[in-house]
C-alpha positions as CSV (number, residue, x, y, z in Angstrom):
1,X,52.6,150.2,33.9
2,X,52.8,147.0,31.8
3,X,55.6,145.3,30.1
4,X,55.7,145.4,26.6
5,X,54.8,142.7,24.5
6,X,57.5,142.9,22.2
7,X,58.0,141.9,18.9
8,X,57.1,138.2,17.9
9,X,59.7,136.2,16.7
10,X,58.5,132.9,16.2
11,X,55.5,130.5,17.5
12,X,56.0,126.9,17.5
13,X,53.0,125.0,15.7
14,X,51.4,122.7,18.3
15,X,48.1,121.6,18.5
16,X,47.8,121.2,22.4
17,X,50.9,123.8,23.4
18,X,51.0,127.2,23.4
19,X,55.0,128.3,22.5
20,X,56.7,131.3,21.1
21,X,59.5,133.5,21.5
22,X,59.3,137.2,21.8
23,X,62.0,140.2,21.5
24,X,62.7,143.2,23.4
25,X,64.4,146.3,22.1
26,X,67.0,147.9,24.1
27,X,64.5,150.7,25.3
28,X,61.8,148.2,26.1
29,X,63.9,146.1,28.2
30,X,65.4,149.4,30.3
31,X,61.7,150.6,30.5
32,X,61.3,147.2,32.0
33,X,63.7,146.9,34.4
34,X,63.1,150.4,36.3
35,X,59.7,149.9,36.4
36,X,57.5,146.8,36.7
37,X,60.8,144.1,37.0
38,X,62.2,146.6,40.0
39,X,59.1,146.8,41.4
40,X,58.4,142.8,41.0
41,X,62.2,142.4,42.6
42,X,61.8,144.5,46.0
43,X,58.4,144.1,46.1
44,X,57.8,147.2,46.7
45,X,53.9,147.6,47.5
46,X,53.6,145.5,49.8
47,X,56.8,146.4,51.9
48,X,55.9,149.8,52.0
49,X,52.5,148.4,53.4
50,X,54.7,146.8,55.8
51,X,56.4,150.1,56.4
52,X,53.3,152.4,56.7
53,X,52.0,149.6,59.3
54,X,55.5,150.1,61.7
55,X,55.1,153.5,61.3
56,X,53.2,154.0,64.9
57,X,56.2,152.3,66.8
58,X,57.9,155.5,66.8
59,X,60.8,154.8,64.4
60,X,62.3,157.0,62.2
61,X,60.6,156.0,59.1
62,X,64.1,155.7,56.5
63,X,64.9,153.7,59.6
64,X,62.2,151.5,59.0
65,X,62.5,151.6,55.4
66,X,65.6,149.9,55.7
67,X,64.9,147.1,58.1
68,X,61.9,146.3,55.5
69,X,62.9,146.9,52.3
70,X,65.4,144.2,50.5
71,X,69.1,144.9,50.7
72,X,72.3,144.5,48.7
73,X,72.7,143.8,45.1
74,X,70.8,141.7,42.9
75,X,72.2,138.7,40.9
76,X,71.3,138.6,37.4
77,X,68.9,135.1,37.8
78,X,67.2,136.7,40.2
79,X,66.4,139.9,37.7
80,X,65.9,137.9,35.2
81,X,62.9,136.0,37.2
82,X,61.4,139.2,38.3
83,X,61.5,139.7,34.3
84,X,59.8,136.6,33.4
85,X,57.1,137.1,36.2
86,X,56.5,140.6,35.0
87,X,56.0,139.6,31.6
88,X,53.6,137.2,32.6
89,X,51.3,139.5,34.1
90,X,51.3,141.8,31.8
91,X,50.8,139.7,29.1
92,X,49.8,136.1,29.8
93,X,46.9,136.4,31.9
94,X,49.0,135.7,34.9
95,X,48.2,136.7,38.6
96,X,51.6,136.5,41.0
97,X,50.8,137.5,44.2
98,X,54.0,138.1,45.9
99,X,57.5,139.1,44.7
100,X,60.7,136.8,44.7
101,X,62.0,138.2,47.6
102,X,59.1,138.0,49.9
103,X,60.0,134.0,50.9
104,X,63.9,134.2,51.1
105,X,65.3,133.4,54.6
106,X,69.3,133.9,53.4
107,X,70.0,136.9,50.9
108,X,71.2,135.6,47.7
109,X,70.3,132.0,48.2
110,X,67.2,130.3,45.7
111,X,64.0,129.1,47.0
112,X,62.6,125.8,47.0
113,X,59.8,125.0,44.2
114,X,58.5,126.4,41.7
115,X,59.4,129.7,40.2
116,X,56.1,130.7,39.2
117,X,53.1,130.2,41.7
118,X,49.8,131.9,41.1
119,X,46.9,132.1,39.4
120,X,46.0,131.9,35.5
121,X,43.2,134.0,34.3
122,X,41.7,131.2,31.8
123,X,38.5,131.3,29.4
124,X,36.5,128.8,31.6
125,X,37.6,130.3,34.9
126,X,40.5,130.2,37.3
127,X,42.9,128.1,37.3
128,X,46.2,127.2,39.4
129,X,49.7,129.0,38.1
130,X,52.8,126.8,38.2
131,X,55.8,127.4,36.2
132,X,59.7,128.1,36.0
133,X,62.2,130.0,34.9
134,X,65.6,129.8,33.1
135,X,68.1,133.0,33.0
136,X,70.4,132.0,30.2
137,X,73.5,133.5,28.0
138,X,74.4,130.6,26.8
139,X,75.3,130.7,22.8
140,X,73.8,126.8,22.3
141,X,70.4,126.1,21.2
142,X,68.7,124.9,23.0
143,X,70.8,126.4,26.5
144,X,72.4,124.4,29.3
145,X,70.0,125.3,31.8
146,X,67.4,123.6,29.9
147,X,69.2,119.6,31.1
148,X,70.0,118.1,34.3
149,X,68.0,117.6,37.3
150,X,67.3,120.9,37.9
151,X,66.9,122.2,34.3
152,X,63.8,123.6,32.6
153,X,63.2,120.2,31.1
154,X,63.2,118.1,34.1
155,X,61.3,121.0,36.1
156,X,58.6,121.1,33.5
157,X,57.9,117.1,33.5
158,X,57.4,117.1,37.3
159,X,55.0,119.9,37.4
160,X,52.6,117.9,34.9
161,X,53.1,114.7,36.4
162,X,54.0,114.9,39.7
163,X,50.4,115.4,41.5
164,X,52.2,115.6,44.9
165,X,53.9,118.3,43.8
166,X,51.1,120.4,42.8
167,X,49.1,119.5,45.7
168,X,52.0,121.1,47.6
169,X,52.0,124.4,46.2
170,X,47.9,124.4,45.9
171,X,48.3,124.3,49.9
172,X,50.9,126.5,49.4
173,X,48.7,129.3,47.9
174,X,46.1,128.5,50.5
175,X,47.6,129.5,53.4
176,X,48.9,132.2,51.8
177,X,46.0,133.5,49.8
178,X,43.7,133.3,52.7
179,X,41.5,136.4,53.4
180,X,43.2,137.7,50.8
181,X,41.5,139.7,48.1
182,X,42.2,137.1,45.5
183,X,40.8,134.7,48.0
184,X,37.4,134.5,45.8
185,X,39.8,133.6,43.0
186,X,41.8,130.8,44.8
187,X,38.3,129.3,45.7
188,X,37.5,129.2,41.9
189,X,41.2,127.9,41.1
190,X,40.4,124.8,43.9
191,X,36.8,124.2,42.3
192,X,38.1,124.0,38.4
193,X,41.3,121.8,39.7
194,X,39.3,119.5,42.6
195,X,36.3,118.4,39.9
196,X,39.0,117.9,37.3
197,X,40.6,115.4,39.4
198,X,43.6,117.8,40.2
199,X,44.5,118.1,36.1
200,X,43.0,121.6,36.4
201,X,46.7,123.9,36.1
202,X,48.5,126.1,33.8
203,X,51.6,125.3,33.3
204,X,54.2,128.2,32.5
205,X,58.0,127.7,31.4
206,X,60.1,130.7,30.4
207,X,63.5,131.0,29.2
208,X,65.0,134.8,29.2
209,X,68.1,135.0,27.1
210,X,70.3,137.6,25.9
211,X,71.2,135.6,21.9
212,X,69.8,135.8,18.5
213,X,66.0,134.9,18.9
214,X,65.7,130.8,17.9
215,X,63.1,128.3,18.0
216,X,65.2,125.7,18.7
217,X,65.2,126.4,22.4
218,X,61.9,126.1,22.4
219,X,60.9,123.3,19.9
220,X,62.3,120.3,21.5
221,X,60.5,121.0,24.7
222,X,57.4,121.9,22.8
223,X,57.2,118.2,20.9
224,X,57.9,116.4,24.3
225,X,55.7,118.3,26.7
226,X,52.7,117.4,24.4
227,X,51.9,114.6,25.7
228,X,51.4,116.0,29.2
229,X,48.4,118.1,27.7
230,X,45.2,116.5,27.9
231,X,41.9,117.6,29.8
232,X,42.1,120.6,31.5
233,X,45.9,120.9,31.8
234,X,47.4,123.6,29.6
235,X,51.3,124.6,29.0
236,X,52.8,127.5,27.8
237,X,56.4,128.2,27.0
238,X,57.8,131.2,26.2
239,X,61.2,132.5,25.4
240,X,62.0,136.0,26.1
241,X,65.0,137.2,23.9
242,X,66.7,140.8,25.5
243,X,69.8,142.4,23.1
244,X,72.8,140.3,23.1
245,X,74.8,140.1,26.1
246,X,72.3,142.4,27.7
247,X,72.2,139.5,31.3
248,X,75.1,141.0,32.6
249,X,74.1,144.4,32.6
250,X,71.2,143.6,34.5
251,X,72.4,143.8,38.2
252,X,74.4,147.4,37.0
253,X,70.9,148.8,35.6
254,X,68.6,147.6,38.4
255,X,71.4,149.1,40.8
256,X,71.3,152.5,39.4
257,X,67.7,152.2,39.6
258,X,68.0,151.5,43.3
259,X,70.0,154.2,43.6
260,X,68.3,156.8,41.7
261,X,64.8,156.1,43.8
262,X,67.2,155.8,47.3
263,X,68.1,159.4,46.0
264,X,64.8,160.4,45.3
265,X,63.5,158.8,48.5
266,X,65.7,161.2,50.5
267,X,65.0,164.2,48.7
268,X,61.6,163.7,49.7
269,X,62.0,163.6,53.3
C-alpha cells in the first residue's frame, strides 16, 4: 500500500525549489509504520527472495528465515529513514531500490553516503536520486541536525556541488542495478545526466520530526540551496511532521509489529 500524503502544512515560495512540509495524523503514521516503513526497514521482499532461493539446501526454512532476515531492535533514525524513503515513493516520484538494511556490515552502525540513492521519475525522463535524511525531536527551528559537518545543510551542498560525489554513487547504482529490471531505467538516468554534463540529478532532503509543523526548518535551507538549481538539477525538501514526541515510540511500535508478524509467521507453519 502507499503512504499517505498527509495534510499540507505549508510550501515555501521558490521559483527554482520545490519545499513544503507535510503532517501525519496519529493513525496515518501507525498505518505507516506496520506497513510500507516495516517493510522498507527489513526489506522484506527481497529477503524472503533470498529465503525462497536457500530453500533447496535442506534447512529448516524458520531456520533460514532467521539467518536472512534482519535481527534485533531498531533505533529510531533508522525508522525514521525507512519513513522518509517510504514517503518518497509513494509520493515523490521516487524509485529506491533496496532497503536500509541491505548494505550494513555491523548491526546498528550508519552507512557511508547518501541516504537516499535511486531513481527520480521526472517529466523529461529519468533522472539520478540523491538525497538525505534528518530524524529530529528537537524543539528549535530550524533542528540541530540541520548544522555541522554532517548536518542536512552541509550534506545537501555537497550533493549539488561535489561532482565526485555523485559520480560515486552513479557507479554505485551501476553495479548494483545491473541486469536488474530497472536496468532500462538506470540507462535512461546515465543518458539525461552524461549529455547534461553530469548536472542531470534530483536532489531530495527530508527532515522527519515529531514538533509543531514550521517553515522555519525548512526556509533557510530553501533561500540558500537556490543557487545550486540551474539546468537540469532539481531539489526538493520536505519536512515530514508525525504527533509530538511521537520519535520515541517508534522502535516500541515497529517492535510489536515485528512481533506480531514473527507470531503470525509461526502460526503459519
Amino acid at each position: 500500500m502507499a503512504i499517505p500524503k498527509g495534510k499540507n502544512e505549508y510550501r515555501i515560495s521558490s521559483d527554482s525549489i520545490i519545499a513544503f512540509g507535510i503532517s501525519h495524523s496519529k493513525k496515518e503514521m501507525e498505518l505507516s509504520l506496520c506497513t510500507d516503513v516495516y517493510d522498507k526497514l527489513y526489506d522484506i521482499e527481497e529477503n524472503i527472495n533470498l529465503a525462497n532461493s536457500l530453500q533447496d539446501t535442506g534447512f529448516d526454512r524458520m531456520l533460514i528465515m532467521e539467518k536472512i532476515f534482519p535481527q534485533g531492535k531498531k533505533e529510531s533514525w533508522e525508522i525514521g529513514e525507512a519513513y522518509a524513503q517510504s514517503y518518497a515513493e509513494s509520493n515523490l516520484s521516487a524509485i529506491i531500490p533496496w532497503g536500509i538494511t541491505r548494505d550494513l556490515k555491523k548491526p546498528g552502525s550508519s552507512l557511508p553516503g547518501a541516504d537516499i540513492v535511486g531513481l527520480h521519475k521526472h517529466e523529461s525522463g529519468t533522472y539520478f536520486l540523491f538525497g538525505e535524511i534528518k530524524t529530529s525531536s528537537d524543539k528549535d527551528y530550524p533542528p540541530g541536525v540541520m548544522y555541522g559537518e554532517h548536518g542536512l545543510k552541509h550534506q545537501l551542498e555537497d550533493l549539488c556541488q561535489e561532482k565526485e560525489i555523485t559520480n560515486q554513487l552513479v557507479k554505485y547504482l551501476a553495479h548494483r542495478l545491473k541486469n536488474d529490471a530497472l536496468w532500462p531505467q538506470y540507462t535512461d538516468a546515465f543518458k539525461n545526466y552524461m549529455n547534461s554534463r553530469e548536472e542531470a540529478v534530483h536532489i531530495l532532503g527530508v527532515l522527519v520530526r515529531d514538533v509543531v509543523p514550521s517553515e522555519d526548518d525548512l526556509r533557510t535551507r530553501t533561500k540558500a540551496l537556490e543557487k545550486f538549481a540551474v539546468g537540469k538539477k532539481t531539489i526538493e525538501l520536505v519536512g515530514i511532521y508525525v504527533p509530538e514526541d511521537a520519535v520515541k515510540k517508534f522502535p516500541y511500535i515497529i517492535q510489536e509489529e515485528y512481533e506480531r508478524r514473527s507470531v503470525s509467521n509461526v502460526k503459519k507453519e
